[in-house]
C-alpha positions in Angstrom: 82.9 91.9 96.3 86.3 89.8 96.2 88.7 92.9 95.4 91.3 91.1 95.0 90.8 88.3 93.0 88.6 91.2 90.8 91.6 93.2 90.4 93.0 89.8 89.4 91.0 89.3 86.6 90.3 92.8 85.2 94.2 93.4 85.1 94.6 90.0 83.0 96.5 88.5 85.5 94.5 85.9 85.6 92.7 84.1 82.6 93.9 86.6 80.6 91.2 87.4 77.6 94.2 88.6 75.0 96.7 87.1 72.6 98.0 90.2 70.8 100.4 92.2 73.4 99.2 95.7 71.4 95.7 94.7 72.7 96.6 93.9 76.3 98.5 97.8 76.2 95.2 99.2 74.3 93.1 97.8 77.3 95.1 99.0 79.8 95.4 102.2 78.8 99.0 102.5 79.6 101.6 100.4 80.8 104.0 101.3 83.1 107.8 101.2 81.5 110.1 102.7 84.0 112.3 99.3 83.5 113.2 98.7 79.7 114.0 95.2 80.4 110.6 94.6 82.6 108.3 96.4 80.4 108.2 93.2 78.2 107.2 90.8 80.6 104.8 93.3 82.6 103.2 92.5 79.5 104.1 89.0 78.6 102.4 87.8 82.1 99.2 89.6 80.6 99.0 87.9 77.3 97.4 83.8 76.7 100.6 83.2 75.0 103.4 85.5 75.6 105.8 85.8 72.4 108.9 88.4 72.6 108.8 88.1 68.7 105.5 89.1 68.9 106.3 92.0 71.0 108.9 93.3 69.2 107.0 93.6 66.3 104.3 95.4 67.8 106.7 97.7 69.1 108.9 98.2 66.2 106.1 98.5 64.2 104.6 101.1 66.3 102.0 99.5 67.1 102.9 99.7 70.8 104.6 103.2 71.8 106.9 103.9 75.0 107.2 107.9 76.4 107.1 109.6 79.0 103.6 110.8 79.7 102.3 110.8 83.2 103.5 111.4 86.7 107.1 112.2 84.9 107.6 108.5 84.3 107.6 105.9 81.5 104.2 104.7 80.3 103.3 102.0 77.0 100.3 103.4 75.4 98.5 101.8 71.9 98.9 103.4 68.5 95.3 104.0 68.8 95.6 105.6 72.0 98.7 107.6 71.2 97.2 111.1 70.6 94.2 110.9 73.0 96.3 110.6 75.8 99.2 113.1 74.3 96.4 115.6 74.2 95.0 114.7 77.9 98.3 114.4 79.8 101.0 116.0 78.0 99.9 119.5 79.0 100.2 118.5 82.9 103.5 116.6 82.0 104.9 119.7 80.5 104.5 121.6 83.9 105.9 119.1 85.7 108.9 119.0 83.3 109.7 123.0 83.7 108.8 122.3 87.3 111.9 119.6 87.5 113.7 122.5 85.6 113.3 124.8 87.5 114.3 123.2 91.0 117.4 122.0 89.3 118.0 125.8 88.1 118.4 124.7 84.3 116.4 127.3 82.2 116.0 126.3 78.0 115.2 129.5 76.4 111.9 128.2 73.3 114.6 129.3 70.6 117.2 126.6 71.7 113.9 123.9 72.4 112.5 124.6 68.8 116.5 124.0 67.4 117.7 121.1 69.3 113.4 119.5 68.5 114.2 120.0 64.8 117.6 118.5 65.3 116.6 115.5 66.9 113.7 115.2 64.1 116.1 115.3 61.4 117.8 112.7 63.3 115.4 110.8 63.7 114.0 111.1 60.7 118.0 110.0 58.8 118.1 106.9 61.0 115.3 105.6 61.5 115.6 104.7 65.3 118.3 107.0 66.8 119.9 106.4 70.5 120.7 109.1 72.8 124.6 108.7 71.4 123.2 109.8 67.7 121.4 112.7 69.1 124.6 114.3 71.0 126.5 113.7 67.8 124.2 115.7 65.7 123.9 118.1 68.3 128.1 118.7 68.3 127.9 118.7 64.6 126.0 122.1 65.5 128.4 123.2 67.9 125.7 122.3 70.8 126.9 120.7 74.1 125.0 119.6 76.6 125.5 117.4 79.7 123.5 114.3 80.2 120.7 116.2 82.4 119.8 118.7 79.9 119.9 116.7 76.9 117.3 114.4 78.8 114.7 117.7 79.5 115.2 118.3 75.8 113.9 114.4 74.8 111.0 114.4 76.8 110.3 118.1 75.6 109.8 116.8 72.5 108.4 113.7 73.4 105.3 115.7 74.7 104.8 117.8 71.7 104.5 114.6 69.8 108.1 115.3 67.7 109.4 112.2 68.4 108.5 108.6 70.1 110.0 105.3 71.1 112.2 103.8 68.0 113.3 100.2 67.6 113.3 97.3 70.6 116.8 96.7 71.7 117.9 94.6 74.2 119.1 97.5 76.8 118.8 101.0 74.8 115.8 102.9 74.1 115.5 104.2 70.6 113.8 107.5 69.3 111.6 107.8 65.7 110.0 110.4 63.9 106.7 110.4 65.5 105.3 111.2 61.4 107.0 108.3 60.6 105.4 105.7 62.6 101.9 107.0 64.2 99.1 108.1 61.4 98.7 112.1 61.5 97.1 113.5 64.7 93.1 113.7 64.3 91.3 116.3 65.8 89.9 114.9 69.6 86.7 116.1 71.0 88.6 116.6 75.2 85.2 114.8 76.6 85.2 112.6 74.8 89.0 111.4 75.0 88.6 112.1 78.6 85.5 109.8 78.7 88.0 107.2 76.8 90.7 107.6 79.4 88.4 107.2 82.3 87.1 103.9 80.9 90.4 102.6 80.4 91.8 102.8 83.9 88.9 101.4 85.2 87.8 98.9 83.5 91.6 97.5 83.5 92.0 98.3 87.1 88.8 97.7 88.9 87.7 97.6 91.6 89.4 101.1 92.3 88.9 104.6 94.1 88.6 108.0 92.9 92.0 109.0 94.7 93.5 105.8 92.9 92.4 107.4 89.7 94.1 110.8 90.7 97.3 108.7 91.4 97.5 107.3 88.2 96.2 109.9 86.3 98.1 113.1 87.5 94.7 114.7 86.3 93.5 117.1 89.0 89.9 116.0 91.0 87.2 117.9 88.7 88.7 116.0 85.4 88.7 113.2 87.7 85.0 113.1 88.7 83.9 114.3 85.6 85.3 111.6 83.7 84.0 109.4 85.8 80.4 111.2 85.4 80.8 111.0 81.7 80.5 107.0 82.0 77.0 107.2 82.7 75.1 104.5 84.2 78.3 102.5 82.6 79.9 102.4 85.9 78.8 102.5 89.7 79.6 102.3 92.8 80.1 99.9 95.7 81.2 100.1 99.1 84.3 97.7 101.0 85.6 98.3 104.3 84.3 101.8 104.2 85.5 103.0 101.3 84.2 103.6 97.8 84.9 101.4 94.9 84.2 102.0 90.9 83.7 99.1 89.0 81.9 98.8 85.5 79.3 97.1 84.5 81.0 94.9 82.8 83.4 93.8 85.2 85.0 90.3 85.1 84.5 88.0 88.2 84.7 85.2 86.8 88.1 82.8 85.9 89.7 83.3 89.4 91.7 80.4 90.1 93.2 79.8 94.0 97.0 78.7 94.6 98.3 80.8 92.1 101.7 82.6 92.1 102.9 85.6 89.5 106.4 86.7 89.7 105.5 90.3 89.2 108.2 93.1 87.8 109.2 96.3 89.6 106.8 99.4 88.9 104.1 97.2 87.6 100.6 98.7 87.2 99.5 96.1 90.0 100.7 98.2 92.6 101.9 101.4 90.7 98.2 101.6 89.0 96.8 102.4 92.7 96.9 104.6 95.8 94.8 101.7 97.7 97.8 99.4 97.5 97.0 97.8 101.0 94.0 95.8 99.5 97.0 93.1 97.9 99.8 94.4 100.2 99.7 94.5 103.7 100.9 97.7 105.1 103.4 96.4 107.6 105.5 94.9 104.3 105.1 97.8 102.1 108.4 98.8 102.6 109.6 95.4 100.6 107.5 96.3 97.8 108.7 100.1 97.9 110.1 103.2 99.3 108.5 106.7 99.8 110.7 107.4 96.7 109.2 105.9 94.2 111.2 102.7 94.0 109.5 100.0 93.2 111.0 96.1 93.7 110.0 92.5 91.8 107.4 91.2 94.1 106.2 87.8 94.4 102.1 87.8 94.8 100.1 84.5 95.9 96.4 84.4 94.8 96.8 88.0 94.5 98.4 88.6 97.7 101.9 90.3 97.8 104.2 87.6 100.1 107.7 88.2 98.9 110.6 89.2 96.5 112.2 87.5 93.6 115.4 88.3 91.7 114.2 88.8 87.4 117.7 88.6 86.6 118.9 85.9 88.6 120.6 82.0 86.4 118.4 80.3 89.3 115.5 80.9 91.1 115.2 83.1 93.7 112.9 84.3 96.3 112.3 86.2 99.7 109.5 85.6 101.5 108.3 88.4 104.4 104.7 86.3 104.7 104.9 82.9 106.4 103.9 79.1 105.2 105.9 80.0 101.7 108.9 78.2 100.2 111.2 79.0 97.3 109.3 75.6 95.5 106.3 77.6 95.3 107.1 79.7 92.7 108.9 76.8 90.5 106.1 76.8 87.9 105.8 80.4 87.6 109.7 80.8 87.2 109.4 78.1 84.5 107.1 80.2 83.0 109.5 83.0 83.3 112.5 81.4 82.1 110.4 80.5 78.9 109.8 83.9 78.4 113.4 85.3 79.0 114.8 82.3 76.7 113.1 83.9 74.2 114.5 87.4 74.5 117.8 86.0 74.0 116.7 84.2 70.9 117.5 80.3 72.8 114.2 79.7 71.6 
C-alpha cells in the first residue's frame, strides 16, 4: 500500500473522476469551509474542469450548502446529504455550542432562541439571502441588541435546527436563506442507516485512514465510530502500514497516480484537516508550518503528495516557502498558472 499517492487519488487530487463541483462535495461528504474565499478552490483543485460560474450556481442554487456542523467549524455538505448529516452531527454540535457558551458565561434563555430563530426566518425568508447586517437590523427593529458574540451563538443555533442555511455566493460575506426555501422538506432518516452513509463517505473520500482519524473528523464518539464502520460489511477492510491500522474500501482507487506533481493546497483543507494521521504526507518535524496546536491551518505547497512548503493564495505574483530541500519557487509555475486561471475567474476577467 502507497498511502500516499492512495490518499491522492481517493481525495480527487489526482485524476480527479468529477466535473460537477456538487458531486465532488457529495463524495466527500463534507468540505471543510473555515475560509470563504478558499472554500471554492478547495474544491476547484478537485473538479476535471474547475468553473467558479459553475460553483456559484451550485451554491446559489442550493445545491451545495455551507454551515457549521462538526467540530464547531465550517463544513460544505450536498443538498442530498443535507439532513443526514444535520440529523447525525447537529445534536453533538449543539453541546459543543452551549459548551462554548457556557465557558464564555453567555446564557440564552429557549424563549429569546425560539424569537430571535423566527426573526431571522422571517428575515430570511423577506430577502432571500440576508447578511449578518440584515439580521441585527431586524433584531433592533424588535428592540433586541446584541453584541457580535451572541448574535453569532444565535446563527449557528439555528443553523443546527435546520432554520436557516448558507444564502447567496458573494465575494467576501456569507449569506443566510430559509432553509424551506432552498433544501426539499426533511424526510424521515433511519440513524443506521444515515450513519452507514456517513461512514462510507469519509472513507471512501479519504482512504487509506484510521479509526482515530475518523473520530477526528467526525466528532462522533468511538462506539458510533466502530459501528459505522461494522455496518459497511465486508465493503471495507483492513490493512496494516508501519504498525498501524488502515481502512480502505473495496473499491478503492490506486490507479491514475502521476509522479512530479505539485498542488498549491488552501488552509484547513480536508488533506490535512480530514485526518489525525497527518504525518503520513507531513513530516512531523515541519508540522508547525502547516499548523499550530490551535487549530490554524496555513496554504501548503505538497509535492507528489508530500507537504514541502508554503505559498501566499492571495499574493499578484507567485510565491513560495519551501522548509524541504531540492525545491525552487519554478516548481510550482504550472500549478500557479492553474491557480491564477481559476482566481481570474472569480473576478469575472475571464
Amino acid at each position: 500500500m502507497n498511502p500516499i499517492s492512495t490518499r491522492l487519488l481517493n481525495q480527487q487530487l489526482a485524476a480527479p473522476q468529477f466535473s460537477d463541483p456538487a458531486e465532488v462535495v457529495g463524495h466527500m461528504g463534507a468540505v471543510q469551509a473555515q475560509d470563504y474565499r478558499m472554500m471554492r478552490w478547495a474544491v476547484a483543485m478537485r473538479t476535471r474542469r474547475p468553473s467558479a460560474k459553475i460553483f456559484k450556481q451550485a451554491f446559489d442554487s442550493g445545491r451545495i450548502i455551507r454551515l457549521h456542523l462538526m467540530r464547531g467549524t465550517w463544513q460544505l455538505v450536498s443538498a442530498e446529504d443535507y439532513w443526514m448529516m444535520l440529523d447525525l452531527c447537529a445534536p453533538k454540535a449543539i453541546a459543543v455550542t452551549k459548551g462554548w457558551m457556557s465557558s464564555n458565561k453567555i446564557s440564552i434563555p429557549d424563549e429569546e432562541l425560539m424569537q430571535v430563530r423566527d426573526i431571522f426566518a422571517q428575515t430570511a425568508d423577506c430577502l432571500g439571502s440576508a447578511t449578518k447586517e440584515d439580521f441585527v437590523r431586524a433584531l433592533a427593529e424588535k428592540n433586541i441588541r446584541m453584541d457580535a458574540h451572541r448574535l453569532s451563538y444565535h446563527i449557528r443555533m439555528a443553523e443546527l435546527t435546520g432554520t436557516i442555511c448558507s444564502g447567496n455566493l458573494l465575494p467576501m460575506k456569507a449569506t443566510y436563506a430559509l432553509t424551506a426555501n432552498k433544501l426539499q422538506p426533511r424526510k424521515a432518516t433511519d440513524r443506521d442507516e444515515a450513519l452507514m452513509l456517513f461512514t462510507r463517505k469519509y472513507f471512501q473520500s479519504r482512504q487509506p485512514a484510521t479509526l482515530e482519524d475518523f473520530m477526528w473528523w467526525s466528532g462522533m464518539n468511538i462506539s458510533d465510530c466502530r459501528k459505522g464502520i461494522a455496518l459497511l460489511g465486508n465493503t471495507i477492510h483492513v490493512e496494516k502500514w508501519k504498525g498501524r491500522h488502515f481502512y480502505l474500501t473495496d473499491d478503492c482507487r490506486t490507479r491514475g497516480f502521476r509522479k512530479g506533481k505539485f498542488l498549491l493546497i488552501p488552509p484547513y483543507d480536508e488533506y490535512l484537516i480530514g485526518y489525525k494521521s497527518r504525518d503520513i504526507v507531513l513530516p512531523p518535524e515541519h508540522r508547525h508550518h502547516a499548523h499550530n496546536n490551535s487549530g490554524i491551518f496555513q496554504p501548503i505547497i505538497a509535492c507528489d503528495g508530500t507537504v514541502c512548503g508554503n505559498w501566499s493564495p492571495f499574493s499578484h505574483d507567485c510565491q513560495a516557502s519551501f522548509f524541504a530541500d531540492g525545491f525552487r519557487a519554478e516548481d510550482i509555475a504550472q500549478a500557479w498558472q492553474a491557480y491564477r486561471v481559476y482566481r481570474d475567474m472569480l473576478h469575472n476577467k475571464q
